[in-house]
N, C-alpha and C positions, 0 to 999 in steps of 0.2 A: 220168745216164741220162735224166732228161727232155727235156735240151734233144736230145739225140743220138734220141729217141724223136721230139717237135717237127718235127727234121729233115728225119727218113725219111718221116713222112706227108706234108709238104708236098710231100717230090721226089714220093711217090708222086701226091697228088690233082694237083699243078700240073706236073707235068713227064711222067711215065712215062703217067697216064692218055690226057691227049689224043696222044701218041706213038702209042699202043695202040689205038686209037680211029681213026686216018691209017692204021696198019698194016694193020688190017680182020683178018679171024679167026685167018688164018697168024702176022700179025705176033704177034698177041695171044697164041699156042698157042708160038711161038717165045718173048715175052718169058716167059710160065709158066716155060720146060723153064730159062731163063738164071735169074727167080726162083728158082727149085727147086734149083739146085746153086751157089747163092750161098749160100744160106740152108743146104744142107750141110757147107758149107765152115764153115760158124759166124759168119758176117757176119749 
């Protein structure tokens, strides 16, 4: 669980943030709604 824990912050600070950040607020409101039913799904 840690390392899989490790993982997911790193994609999120170094990969998804500055993604999110180029996207500007739509991309940002978009990557939310893809968060949101990833994370329902149980991922």
């Amino acid at each position: 669980p840690e390392f899989r824990a490790e993982v997911v912050e790193r994609a999120k600070t170094e990969v998804w943030e500055s993604w999110v950040e180029r996207a500007g607020p739509e991309g940002a409101a978009a990557f939310e709604l893809v968060q949101q039913r990833i994370a329902a799904l149980g991922y």
